[in-house]
NUKEFI-462916 format. One record per residue: residue in one letter; x, y, z of N, C-alpha, C in turn; residue number from 1. Coordinates in steps of 0.02 Angstrom, whole numbers, always signed. Each point is the difference from the previous one (the first is absolute). Last residue first. Layout:
lomi rest->A; n_X->X; n_Y->Y; n_Z->Z; ca_X->X; ca_Y->Y; ca_Z->Z; c_X->X; c_Y->Y; c_Z->Z; nr->NUM
...
END
This chain:
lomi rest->X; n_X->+59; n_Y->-166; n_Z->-995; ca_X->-22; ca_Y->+74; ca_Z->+6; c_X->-22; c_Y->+18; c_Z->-43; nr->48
lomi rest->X; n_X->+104; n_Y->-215; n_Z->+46; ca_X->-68; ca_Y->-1; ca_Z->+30; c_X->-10; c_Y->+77; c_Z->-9; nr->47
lomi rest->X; n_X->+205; n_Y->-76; n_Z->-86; ca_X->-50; ca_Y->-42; ca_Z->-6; c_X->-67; c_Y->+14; c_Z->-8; nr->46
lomi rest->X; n_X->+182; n_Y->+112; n_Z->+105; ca_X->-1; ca_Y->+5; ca_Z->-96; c_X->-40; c_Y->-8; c_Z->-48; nr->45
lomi rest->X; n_X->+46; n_Y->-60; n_Z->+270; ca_X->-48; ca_Y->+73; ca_Z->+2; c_X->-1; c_Y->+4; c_Z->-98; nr->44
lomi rest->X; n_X->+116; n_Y->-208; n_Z->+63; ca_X->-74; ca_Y->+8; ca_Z->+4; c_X->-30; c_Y->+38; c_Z->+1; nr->43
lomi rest->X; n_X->+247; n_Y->+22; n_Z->-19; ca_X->-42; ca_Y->-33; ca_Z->-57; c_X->-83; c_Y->-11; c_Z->+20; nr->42
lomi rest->X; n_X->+133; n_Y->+90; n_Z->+162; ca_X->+5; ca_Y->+51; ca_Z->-59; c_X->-41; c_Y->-40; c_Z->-51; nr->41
lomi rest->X; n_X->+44; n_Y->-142; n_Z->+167; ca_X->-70; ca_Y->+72; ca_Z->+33; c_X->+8; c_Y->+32; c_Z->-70; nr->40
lomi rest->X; n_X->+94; n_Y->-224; n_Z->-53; ca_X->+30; ca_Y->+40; ca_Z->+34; c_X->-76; c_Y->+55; c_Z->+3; nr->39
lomi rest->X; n_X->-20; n_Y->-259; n_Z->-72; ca_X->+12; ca_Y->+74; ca_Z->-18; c_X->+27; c_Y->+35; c_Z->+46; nr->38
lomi rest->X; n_X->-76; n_Y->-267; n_Z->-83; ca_X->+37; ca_Y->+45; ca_Z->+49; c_X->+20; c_Y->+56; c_Z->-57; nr->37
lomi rest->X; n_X->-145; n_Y->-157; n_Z->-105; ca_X->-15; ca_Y->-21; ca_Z->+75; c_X->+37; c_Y->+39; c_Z->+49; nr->36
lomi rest->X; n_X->-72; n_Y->+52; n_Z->-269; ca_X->+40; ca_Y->+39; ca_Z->+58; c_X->-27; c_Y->-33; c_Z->+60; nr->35
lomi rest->X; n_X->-66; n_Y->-109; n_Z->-187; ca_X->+60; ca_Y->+39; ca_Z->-28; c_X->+50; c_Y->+44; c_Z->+44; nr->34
lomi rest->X; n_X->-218; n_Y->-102; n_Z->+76; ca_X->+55; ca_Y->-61; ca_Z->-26; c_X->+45; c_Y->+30; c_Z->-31; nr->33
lomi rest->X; n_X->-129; n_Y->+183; n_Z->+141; ca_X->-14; ca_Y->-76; ca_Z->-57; c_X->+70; c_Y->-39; c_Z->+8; nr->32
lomi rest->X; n_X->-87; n_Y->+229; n_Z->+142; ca_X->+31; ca_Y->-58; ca_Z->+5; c_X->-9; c_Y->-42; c_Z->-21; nr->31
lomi rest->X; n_X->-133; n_Y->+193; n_Z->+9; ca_X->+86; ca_Y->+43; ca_Z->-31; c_X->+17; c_Y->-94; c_Z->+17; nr->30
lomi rest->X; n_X->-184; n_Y->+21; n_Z->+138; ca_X->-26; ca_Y->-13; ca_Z->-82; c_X->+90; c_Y->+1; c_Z->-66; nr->29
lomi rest->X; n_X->-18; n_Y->+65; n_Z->+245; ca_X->+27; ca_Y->-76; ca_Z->+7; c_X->-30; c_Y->-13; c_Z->-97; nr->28
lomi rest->X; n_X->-24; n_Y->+233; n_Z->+54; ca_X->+85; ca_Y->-58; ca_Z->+24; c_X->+11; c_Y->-60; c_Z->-13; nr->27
lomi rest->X; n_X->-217; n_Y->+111; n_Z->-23; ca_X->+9; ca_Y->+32; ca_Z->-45; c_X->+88; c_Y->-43; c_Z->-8; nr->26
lomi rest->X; n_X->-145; n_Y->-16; n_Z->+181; ca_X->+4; ca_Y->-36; ca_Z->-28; c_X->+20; c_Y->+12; c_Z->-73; nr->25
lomi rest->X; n_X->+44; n_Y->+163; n_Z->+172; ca_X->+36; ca_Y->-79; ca_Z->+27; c_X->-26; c_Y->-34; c_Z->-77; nr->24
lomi rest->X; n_X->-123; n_Y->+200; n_Z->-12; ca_X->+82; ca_Y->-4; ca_Z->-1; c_X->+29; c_Y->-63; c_Z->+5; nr->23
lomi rest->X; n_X->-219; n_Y->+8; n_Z->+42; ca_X->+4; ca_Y->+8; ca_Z->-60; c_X->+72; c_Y->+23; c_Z->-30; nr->22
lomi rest->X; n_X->-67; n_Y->-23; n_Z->+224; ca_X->-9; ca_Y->-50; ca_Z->-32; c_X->+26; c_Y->-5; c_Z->-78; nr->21
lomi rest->X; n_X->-19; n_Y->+200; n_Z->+114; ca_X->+66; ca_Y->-18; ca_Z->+24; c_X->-18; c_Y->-89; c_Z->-17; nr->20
lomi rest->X; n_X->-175; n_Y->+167; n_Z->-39; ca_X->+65; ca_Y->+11; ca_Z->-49; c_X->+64; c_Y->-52; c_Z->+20; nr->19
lomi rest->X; n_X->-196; n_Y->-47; n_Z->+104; ca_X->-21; ca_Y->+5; ca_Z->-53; c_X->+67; c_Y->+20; c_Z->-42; nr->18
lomi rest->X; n_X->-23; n_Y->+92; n_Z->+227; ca_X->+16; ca_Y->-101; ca_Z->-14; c_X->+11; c_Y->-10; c_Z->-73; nr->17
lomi rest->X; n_X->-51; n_Y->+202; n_Z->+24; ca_X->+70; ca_Y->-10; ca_Z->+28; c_X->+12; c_Y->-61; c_Z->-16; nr->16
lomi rest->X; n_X->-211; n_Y->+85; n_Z->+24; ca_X->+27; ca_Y->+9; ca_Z->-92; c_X->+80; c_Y->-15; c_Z->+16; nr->15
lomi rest->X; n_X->-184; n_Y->-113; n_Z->+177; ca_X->+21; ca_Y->+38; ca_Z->-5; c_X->+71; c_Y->+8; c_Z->-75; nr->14
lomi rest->X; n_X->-147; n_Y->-162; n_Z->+127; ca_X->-54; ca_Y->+45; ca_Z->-75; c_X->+52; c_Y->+72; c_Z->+5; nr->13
lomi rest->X; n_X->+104; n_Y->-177; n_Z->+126; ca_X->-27; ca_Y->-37; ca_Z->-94; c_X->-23; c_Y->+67; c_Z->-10; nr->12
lomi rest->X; n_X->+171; n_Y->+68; n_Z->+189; ca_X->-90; ca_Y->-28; ca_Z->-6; c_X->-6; c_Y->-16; c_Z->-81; nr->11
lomi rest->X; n_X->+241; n_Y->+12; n_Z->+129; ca_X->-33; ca_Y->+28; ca_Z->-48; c_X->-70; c_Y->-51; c_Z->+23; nr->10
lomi rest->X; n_X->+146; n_Y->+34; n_Z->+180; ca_X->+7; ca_Y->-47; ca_Z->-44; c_X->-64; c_Y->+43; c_Z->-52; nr->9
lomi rest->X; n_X->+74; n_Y->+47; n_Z->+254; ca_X->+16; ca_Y->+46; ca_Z->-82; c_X->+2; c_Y->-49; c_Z->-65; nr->8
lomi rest->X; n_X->-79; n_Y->-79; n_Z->+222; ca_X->-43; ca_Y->+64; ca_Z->-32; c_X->+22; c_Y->+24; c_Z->-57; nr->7
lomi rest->X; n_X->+131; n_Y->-188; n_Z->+98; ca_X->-63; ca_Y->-36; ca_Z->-57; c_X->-52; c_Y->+101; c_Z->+9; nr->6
lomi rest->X; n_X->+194; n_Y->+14; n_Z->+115; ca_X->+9; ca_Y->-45; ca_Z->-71; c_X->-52; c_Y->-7; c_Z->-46; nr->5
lomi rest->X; n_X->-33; n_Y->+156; n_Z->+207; ca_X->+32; ca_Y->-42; ca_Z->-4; c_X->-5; c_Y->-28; c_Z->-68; nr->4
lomi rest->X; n_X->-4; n_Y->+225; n_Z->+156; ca_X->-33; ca_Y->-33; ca_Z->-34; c_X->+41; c_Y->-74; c_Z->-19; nr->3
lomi rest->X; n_X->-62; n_Y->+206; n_Z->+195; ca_X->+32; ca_Y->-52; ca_Z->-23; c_X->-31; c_Y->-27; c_Z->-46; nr->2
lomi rest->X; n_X->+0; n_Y->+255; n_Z->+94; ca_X->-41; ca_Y->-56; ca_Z->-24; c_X->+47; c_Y->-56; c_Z->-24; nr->1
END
């Protein structure tokens, strides 16, 4: 079975989507005026 890009793309009503939104924006949230650049280490510190 071939699948392609856009099949494996998370579905909204799906609890995946939902978590994996809620991660990312959890990232870009970790980024104020006090911290405009971070290193990965510093944003997982952040955001967990």
């Amino acid at each position: 079975m071939n699948t392609t890009l856009q099949d494996e793309a998370l579905n909204p009503d799906d609890c995946d989507f939902v978590t994996a939104l809620a991660s990312g924006l959890e990232v870009i949230l970790a980024f104020y005026e006090a911290h405009p650049r971070m290193t990965l280490s510093e944003v997982a510190a952040v955001s967990c």
